[in-house]
C-alpha positions in Angstrom: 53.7 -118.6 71.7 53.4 -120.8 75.1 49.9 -118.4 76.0 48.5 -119.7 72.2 48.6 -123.2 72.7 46.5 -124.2 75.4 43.3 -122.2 73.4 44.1 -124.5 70.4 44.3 -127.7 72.7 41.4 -127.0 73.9 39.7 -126.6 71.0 40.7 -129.7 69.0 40.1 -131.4 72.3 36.8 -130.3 72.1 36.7 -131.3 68.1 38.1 -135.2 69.4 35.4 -135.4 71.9 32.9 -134.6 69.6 30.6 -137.5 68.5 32.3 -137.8 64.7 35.6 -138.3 66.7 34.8 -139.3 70.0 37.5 -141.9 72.0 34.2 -144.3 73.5 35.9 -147.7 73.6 32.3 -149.1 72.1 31.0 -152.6 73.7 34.2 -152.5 76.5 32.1 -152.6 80.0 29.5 -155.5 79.9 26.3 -155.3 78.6 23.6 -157.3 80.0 20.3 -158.5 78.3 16.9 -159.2 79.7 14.6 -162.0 77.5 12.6 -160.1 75.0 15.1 -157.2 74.8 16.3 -156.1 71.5 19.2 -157.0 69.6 20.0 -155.1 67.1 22.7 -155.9 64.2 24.7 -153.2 63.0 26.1 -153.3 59.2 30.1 -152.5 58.6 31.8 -151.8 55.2 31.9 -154.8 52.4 35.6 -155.6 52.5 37.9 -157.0 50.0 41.4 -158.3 50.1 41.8 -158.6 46.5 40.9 -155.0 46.0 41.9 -153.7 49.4 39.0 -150.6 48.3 36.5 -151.4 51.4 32.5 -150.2 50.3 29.8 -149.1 51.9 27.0 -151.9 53.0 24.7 -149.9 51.4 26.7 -149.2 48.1 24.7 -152.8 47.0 21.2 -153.1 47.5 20.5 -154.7 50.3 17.5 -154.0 52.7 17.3 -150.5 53.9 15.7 -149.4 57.5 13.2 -146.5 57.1 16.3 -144.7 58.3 19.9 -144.9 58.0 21.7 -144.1 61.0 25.8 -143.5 61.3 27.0 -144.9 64.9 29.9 -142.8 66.1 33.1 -143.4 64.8 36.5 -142.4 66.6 39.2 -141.2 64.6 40.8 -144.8 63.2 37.6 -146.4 62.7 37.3 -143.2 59.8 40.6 -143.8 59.0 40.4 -147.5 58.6 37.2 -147.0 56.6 34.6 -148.5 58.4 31.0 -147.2 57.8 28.9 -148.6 61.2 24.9 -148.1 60.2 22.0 -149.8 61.4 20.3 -152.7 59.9 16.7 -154.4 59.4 18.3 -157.4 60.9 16.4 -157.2 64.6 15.8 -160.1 67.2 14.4 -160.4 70.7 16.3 -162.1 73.3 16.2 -165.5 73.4 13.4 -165.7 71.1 14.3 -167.8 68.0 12.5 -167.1 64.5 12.9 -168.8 61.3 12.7 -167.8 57.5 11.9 -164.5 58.5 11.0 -162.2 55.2 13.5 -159.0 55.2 12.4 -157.8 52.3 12.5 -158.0 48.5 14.0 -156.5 45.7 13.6 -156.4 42.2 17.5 -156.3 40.6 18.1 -153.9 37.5 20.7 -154.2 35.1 22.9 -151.7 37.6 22.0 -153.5 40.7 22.6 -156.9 39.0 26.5 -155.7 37.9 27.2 -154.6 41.1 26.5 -157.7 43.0 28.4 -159.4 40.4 31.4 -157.5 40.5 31.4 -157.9 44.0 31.4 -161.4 44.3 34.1 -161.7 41.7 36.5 -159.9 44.0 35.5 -162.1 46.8 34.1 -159.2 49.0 32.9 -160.2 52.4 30.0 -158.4 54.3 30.9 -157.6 58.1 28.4 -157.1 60.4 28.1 -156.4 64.3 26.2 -157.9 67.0 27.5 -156.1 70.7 30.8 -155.1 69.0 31.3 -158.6 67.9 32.0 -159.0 64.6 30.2 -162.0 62.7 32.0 -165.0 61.9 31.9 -168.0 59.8 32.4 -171.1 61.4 34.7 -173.6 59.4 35.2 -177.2 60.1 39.3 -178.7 59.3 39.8 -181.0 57.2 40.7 -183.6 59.5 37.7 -184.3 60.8 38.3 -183.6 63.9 35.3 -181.7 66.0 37.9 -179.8 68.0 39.8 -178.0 65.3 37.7 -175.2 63.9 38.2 -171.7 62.8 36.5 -168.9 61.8 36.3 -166.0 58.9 35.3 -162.8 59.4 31.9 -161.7 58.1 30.6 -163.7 54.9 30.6 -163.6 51.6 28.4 -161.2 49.2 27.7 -164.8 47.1 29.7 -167.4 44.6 30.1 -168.1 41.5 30.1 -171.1 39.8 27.4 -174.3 39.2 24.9 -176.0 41.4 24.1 -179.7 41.7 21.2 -180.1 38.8 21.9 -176.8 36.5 21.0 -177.5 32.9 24.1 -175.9 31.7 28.0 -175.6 32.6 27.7 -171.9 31.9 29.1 -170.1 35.0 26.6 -168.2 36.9 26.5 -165.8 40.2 24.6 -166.7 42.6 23.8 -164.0 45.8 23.6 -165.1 49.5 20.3 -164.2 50.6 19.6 -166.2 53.5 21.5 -165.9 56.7 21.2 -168.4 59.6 22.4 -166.0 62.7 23.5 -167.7 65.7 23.8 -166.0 69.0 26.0 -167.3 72.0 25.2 -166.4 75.3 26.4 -166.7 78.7 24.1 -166.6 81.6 24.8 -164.7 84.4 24.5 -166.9 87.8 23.3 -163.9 89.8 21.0 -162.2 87.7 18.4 -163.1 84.7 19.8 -161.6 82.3 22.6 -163.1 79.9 25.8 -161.6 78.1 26.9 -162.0 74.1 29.6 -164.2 73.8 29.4 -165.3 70.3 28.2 -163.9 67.1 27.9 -167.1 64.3 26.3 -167.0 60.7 25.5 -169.4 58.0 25.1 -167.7 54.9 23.3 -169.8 52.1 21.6 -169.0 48.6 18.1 -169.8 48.2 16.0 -169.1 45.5 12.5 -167.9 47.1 9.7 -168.1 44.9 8.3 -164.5 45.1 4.6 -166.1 43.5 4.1 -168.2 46.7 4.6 -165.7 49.2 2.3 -162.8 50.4 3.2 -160.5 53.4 -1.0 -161.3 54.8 -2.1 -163.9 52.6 0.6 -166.4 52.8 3.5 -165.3 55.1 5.6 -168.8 55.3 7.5 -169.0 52.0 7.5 -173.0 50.9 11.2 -173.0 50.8 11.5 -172.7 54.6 11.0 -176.2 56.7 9.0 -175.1 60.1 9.5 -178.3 61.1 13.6 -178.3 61.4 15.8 -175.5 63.0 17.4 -175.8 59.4 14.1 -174.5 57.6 15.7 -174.8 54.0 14.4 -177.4 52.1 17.0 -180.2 50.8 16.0 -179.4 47.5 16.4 -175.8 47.4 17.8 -173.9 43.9 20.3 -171.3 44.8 19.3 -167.5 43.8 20.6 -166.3 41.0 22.1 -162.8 40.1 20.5 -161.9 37.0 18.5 -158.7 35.9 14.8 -158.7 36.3 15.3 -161.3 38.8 13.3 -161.0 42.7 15.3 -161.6 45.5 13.3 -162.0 48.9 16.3 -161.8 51.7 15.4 -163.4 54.5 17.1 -164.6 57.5 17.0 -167.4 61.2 18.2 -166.2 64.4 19.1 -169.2 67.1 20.2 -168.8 70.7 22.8 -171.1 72.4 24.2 -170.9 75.9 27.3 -171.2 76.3 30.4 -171.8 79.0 32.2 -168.7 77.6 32.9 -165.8 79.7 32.2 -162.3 78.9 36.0 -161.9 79.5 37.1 -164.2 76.9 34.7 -164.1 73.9 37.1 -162.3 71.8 39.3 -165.6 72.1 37.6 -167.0 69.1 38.2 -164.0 67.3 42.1 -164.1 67.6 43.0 -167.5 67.7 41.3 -168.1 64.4 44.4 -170.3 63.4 47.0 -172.8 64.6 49.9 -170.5 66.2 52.0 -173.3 67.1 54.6 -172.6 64.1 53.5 -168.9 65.1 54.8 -169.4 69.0 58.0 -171.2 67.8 58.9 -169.2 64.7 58.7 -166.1 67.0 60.9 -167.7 69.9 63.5 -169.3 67.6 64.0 -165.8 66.1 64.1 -164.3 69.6 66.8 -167.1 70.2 69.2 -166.5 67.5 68.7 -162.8 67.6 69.4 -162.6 71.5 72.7 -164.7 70.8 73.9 -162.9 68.1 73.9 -159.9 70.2 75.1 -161.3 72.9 78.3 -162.1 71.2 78.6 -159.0 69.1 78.6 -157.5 72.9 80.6 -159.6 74.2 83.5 -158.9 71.9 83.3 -155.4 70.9 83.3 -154.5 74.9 86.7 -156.9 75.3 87.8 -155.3 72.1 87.2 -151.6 73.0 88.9 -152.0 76.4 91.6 -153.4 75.2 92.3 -150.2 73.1 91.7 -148.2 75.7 94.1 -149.9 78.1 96.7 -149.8 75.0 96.6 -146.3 74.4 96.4 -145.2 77.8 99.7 -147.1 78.1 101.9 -145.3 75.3 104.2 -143.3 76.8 104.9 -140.8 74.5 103.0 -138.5 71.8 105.8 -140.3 69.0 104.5 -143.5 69.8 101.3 -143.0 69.4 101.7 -140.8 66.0 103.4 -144.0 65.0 100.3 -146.2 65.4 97.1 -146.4 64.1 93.6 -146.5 64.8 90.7 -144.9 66.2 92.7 -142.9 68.8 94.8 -140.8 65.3 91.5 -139.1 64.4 90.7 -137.7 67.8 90.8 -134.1 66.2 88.4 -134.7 63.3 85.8 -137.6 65.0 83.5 -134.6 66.4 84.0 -132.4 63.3 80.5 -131.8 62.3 78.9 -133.4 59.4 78.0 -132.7 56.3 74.0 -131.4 55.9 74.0 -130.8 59.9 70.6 -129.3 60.0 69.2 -132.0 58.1 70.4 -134.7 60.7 69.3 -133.2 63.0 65.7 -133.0 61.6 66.0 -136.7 61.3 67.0 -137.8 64.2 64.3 -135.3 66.1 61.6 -136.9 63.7 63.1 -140.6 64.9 62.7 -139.2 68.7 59.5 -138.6 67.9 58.8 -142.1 66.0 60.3 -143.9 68.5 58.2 -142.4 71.7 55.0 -143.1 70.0 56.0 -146.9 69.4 56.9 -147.3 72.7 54.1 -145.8 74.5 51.7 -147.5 71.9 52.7 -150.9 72.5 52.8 -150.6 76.1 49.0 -149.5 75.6 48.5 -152.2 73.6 50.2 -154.8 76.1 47.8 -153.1 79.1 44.7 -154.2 76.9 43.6 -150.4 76.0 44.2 -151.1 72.5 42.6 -154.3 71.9 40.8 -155.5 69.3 37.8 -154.9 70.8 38.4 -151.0 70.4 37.6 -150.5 66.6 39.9 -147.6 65.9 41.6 -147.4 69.1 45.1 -148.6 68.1 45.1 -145.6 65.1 43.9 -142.7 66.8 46.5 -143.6 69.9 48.9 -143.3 67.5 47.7 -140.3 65.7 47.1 -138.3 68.9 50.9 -139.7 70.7 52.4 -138.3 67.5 51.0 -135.0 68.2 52.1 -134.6 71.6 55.7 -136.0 71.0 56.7 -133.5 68.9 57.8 -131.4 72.1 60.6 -133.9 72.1 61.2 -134.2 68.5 62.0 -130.4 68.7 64.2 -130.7 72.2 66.4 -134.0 70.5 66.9 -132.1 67.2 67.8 -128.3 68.9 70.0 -130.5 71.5 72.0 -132.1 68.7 72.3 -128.9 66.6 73.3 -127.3 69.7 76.6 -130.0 70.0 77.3 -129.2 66.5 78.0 -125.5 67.4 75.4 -124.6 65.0 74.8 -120.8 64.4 71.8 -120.9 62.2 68.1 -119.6 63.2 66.9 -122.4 66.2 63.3 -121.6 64.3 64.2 -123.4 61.3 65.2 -126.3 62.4 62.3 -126.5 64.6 60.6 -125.7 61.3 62.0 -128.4 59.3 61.1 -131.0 62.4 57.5 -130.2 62.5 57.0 -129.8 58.6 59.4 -132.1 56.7 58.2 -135.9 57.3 54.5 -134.9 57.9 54.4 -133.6 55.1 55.6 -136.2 53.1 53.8 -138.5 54.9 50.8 -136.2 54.0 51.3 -135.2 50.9 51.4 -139.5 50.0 48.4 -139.9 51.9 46.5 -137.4 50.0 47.8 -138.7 46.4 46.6 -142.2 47.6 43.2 -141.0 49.2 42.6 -139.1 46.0 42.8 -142.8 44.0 40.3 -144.6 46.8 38.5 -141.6 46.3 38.6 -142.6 42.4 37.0 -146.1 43.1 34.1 -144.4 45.3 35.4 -146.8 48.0 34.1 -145.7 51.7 37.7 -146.5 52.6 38.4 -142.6 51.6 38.8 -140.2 54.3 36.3 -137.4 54.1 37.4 -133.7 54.4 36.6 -133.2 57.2 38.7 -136.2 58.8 41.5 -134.6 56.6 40.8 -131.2 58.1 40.9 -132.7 61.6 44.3 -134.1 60.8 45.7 -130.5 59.4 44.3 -129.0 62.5 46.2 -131.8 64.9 49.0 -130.6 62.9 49.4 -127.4 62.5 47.4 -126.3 66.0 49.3 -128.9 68.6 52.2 -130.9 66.3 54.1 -127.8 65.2 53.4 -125.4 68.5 54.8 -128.7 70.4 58.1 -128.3 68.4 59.2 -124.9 68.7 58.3 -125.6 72.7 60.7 -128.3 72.5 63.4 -126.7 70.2 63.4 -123.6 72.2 63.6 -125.4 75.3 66.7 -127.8 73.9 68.4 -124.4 72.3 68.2 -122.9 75.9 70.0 -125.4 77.5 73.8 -125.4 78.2 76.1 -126.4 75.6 78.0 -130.0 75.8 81.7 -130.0 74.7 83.0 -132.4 73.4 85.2 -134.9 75.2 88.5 -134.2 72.4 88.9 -130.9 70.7 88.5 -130.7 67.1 91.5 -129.4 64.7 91.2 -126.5 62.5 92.5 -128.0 59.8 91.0 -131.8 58.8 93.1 -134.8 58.5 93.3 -136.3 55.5 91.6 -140.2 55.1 93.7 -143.3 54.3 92.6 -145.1 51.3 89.9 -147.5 52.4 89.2 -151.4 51.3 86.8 -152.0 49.2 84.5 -153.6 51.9 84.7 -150.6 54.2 83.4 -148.3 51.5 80.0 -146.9 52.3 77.8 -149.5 50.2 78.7 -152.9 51.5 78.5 -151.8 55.6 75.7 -150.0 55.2 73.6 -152.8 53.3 75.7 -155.0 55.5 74.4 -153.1 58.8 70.5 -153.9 58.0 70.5 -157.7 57.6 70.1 -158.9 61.1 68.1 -156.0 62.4 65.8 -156.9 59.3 66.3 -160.6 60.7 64.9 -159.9 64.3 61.6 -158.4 62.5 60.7 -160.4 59.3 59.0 -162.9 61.1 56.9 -160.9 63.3 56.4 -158.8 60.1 54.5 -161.6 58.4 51.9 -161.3 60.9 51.4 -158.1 60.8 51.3 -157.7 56.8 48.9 -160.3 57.4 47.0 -158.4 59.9 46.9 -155.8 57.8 46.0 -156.5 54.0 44.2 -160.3 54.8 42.0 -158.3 57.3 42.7 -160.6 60.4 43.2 -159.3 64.3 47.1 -158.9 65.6 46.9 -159.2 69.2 50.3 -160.5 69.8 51.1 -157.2 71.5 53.4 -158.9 73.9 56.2 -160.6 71.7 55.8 -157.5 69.5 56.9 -155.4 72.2 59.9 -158.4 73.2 60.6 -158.1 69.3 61.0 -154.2 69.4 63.0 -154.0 72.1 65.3 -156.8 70.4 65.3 -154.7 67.0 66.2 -151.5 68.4 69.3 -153.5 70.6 70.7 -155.2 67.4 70.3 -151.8 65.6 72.3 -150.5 68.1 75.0 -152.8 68.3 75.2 -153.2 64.5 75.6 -149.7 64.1 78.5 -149.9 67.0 80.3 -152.5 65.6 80.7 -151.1 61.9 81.5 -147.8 63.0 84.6 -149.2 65.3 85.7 -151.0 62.3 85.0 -147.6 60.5 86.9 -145.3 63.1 89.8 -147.7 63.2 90.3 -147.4 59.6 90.7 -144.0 60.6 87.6 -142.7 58.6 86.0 -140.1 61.0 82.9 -139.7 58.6 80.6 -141.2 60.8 77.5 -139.3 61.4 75.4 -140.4 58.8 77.2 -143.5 58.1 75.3 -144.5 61.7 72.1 -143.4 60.5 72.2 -145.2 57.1 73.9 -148.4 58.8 70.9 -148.8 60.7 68.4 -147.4 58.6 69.6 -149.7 55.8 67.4 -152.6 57.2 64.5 -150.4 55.9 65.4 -151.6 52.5 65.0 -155.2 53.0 61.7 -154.3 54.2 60.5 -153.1 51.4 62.3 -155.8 49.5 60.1 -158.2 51.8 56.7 -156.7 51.2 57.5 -157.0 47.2 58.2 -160.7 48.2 54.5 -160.7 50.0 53.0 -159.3 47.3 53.8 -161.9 44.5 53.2 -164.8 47.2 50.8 -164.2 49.5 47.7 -161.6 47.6 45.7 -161.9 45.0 45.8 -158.2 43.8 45.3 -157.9 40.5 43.7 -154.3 40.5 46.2 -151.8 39.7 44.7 -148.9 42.2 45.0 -151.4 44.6 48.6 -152.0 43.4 49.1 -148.6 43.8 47.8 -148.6 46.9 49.4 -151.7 48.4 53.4 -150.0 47.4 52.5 -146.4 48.3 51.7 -147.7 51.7 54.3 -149.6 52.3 57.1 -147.5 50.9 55.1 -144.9 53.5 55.8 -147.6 55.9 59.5 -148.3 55.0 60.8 -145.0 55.3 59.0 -144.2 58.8 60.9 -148.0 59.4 64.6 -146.1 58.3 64.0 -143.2 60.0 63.2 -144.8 63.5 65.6 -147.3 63.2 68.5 -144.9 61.8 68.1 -142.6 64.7 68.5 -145.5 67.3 71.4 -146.5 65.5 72.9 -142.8 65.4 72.2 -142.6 68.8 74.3 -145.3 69.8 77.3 -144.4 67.9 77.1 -141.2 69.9 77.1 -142.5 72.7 79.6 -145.4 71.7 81.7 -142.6 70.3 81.5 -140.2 73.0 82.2 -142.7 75.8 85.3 -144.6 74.1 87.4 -140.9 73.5 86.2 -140.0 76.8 87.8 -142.7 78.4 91.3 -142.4 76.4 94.2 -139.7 77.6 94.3 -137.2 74.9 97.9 -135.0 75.1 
């Protein structure tokens, strides 16, 4: 098995580096342009987050090169569903042109519905200038110059009146006029000048086709050649309606600005205020760091006092006449119910938990930026793949402590197949639906293939290298031994039961996160850039310590109610704050989209119940990890006769 792997490495390698699935980081080194180069725009998907179904540009019809060319696309930009082609949209550097004639096109009853339904769902168009995305510059309503943001890409058109309609009927109206505006920094040593900024003004202008001849008369009368605004004041919007011409046309203007090429992705990210962003985050950081603090600070003066008060009993009678943790030293390794099935869990948390970790400090190192369409995804994808050699080694490990006699192979079996595929399986039923919609947002096959092959070739050969290699290794014994014969459990209180401290357990880990959460559910379904890599990272490392020291205190309070069922209780304890999760994103749903779709519905709770139980399973396993240790260490330390 070891002499098959590195043929089937190679060859999905090979497959990754090809140009469908290549890792180029597009538009990272500098590029720099000479006057009277070319500039070309590139066209990404039309994107929607009413419907969340993204579309192809060319899925409306809008101007079409002579030839329609794919750019590569990395593994997340497929997965993501962006569709990168080439455009009529052409300028020369630093050479400004106004009202120029795209072209024109006569809309059918089909062409006329689609442009319609698309601008009833609010769909944007995204394009790309140097792998900056276009923006739409917005002005605050204070007034004040200072305070602007930006939208990304603009919208396919609006709906509603115009100043001077004969009618209050409500009418569509398509944005066919785009005033482009390209920022650029010169470079003091050289002629040439870098791309900082990538600005449009999209505006609705109805062109009157009988005025306009590409030879005899090439300057349409609704352009101004006198003005840098060439649109007339006067000008009647263009309405969507069939039989209807539409002449597309478009103004390129170059300004130079003080931006650096280093920094022109500021304007990108800091497209709102993040002052109640900065002090939400470190007022949760606060309270979250104290909490644990104290919950630390009193289970270690707590735990040592036990220790020191057992140790000082001085004979077996005395301590059969007590109670607590210390009775149940015969049963508190006894191996759970289900073993194998923990242990698949916790080697599928080992897993989860290395590919967040290495991901994020990726991300805090600036290799997943923005910047890198796709890059954040397929660093994830391809980390998953190589960490199942220790998904297999912490799952063989454990099953190893739990004397287990069964077939090492399958458990490594169960690792490698069980989550992937449900996390498959959910994928598929959900790409099926986008599928439904003919969105672009569905993965092709032969993505889908790619991802079987990433399993199956590397994922699963990874975790039988792992499990073999943890079923190898030496045996740990316990520090107590276990009795034959199991003793029985005191009747427990009704708040030590196993639904209030495992609901109990989740609360503050759920508190550490729900914040930060926000802005990534934000991130995510209102299409905006997260790039607060950083306090994400702070914010993980806080969730996985008040995980821990959740799951440590309720299972003392457990043990010294002399309930030694605490295996899974650790996981679930943990786990638990999964479930507020998903009780959150319901919450965000009803408050902060406008889906109204049901396939998007669909879409929107498949994904995130996708997302809340990859949340319980790499939060339970840091939790059952430290009431391992936690457990291990205190009957360690205690004199056992």
């Amino acid at each position: 098995m070891m002499m098959m792997i590195p043929p089937v490495l190679s060859f999905v390698l090979f497959l990754l580096a090809s140009p469908a699935y290549s890792f180029y980081l597009p538009g990272v080194a500098p590029r720099d342009f000479q006057p009277g180069e070319t500039l070309e725009v590139k066209v990404n998907k039309l994107s929607s987050t009413k419907t969340q179904l993204p579309y192809d540009y060319y899925s409306l019809p809008y101007c079409k090169p002579s030839k329609i060319i794919n750019s590569a696309e990395n593994l997340g930009e497929v997965l993501r569903g962006d569709r990168i082609e080439n455009s009529v949209y052409t300028f020369k550097m630093m050479e400004e042109k106004f009202c120029v004639v795209a072209c024109r096109a006569k809309l059918d009853a089909g062409s006329a519905f689609k442009f319609r339904e698309k601008i009833e769902n609010d769909y944007r168009v995204n394009m790309i200038l140097d792998n900056l995305p276009v923006a739409v510059r917005w002005q605050r309503e204070d007034g004040n110059l200072n305070k602007v943001f930006y939208e990304h890409g603009f919208r396919v058109g609006l709906k509603g009146q115009y100043v001077g309609a004969p009618s209050m009927v409500e009418k569509y109206f398509i944005n066919n006029h785009l005033s482009f505006k390209v920022k650029y920094h010169n470079d003091p040593e050289f002629e040439s000048a870098r791309i900082v900024g990538f600005e449009v003004i999209p505006n609705s202008i109805h062109h009157d086709p009988s005025n306009w001849d590409d030879e005899k008369n090439p300057q349409l009368v609704t352009c101004n050649t006198n003005t840098k605004t060439n649109i007339q004041p006067s000008t009647v919007p263009q309405e969507i309606e069939e039989g209807n011409e539409i002449i597309f046309t478009y103004d390129v203007l170059f300004e130079p600005s003080d931006i650096k090429w280093a920094s022109r992705w500021d304007t990108y990210l800091l497209m709102n205020d993040d002052r109640i962003h900065w002090f939400s985050i470190i007022n949760s950081l606060m309270i979250v760091l104290f909490l644990s603090g104290m919950v630390a600070m009193i289970m270690l003066r707590t735990v040592y006092k036990d220790i020191a008060y057992y140790n000082e009993l001085d004979s077996q009678e005395e301590a059969q006449e007590e109670s607590g943790w210390k009775l149940i030293h015969g049963d508190v390794f006894r191996p759970p119910d289900n073993p194998s099935l923990l242990c698949v869990y916790v080697g599928t948390g080992t897993q989860l938990l290395g590919v967040t970790l290495v991901t994020l400090l990726f991300a805090m190192l600036g290799f997943l930026s923005p910047s890198n369409r796709g890059g954040l995804m397929t660093a994830m994808v391809i980390l998953w793949v190589l960490m199942g050699l220790f998904a297999g080694f912490s799952a063989l490990r454990l099953f190893k402590i739990f004397k287990g006699d069964g077939n090492w192979k399958r458990i490594s079996l169960k690792t490698a197949i069980l989550y992937p595929s449900i996390l498959f399986s959910s994928f598929f039923i959900l790409n099926g639906l986008i599928w439904g919609e003919k969105s672009s947002g569905a993965v092709p096959f032969g993505t889908m293939s790619a991802l079987v092959l990433l399993w199956f070739g590397i994922s699963v050969p990874l975790v039988f290298v792992g499990g073999y290699l943890g079923y190898r290794m030496t045996g740990i014994d316990p520090p107590v031994k276990t009795n034959k014969i199991p003793r029985p459990i005191p009747h427990q209180p009704w708040y030590l039961n196993p639904p209030f401290p495992i609901l109990l357990g989740g609360i503050l880990p759920f508190g550490a996160v729900f914040i930060e959460l926000f802005f990534i559910l934000t991130s995510i379904w209102l299409n905006q850039f997260y790039y607060f890599f950083g306090f994400l990272f702070v914010v993980f490392m806080i969730l996985m310590v008040t995980c821990a020291e959740m799951a440590i205190v309720l299972c003392y309070f457990q043990l010294c109610s002399e309930d030694y069922y605490w295996w899974w209780r650790s996981y679930l304890t943990a786990g638990s704050s999964a479930f507020y999760l998903f009780v959150y994103s319901i919450f965000y749903f009803f408050s902060k989209l406008q889906i109204t779709k049901m396939v998007s519905g669909i879409l929107y709770f498949g994904y995130m119940l996708i997302g809340a139980f990859t949340f319980f399973i790499l939060t339970g396993t840091v939790g059952f990890y430290a009431c391992f240790w936690f457990v291990w260490k205190i009957y360690s330390s205690v004199k056992i006769e």
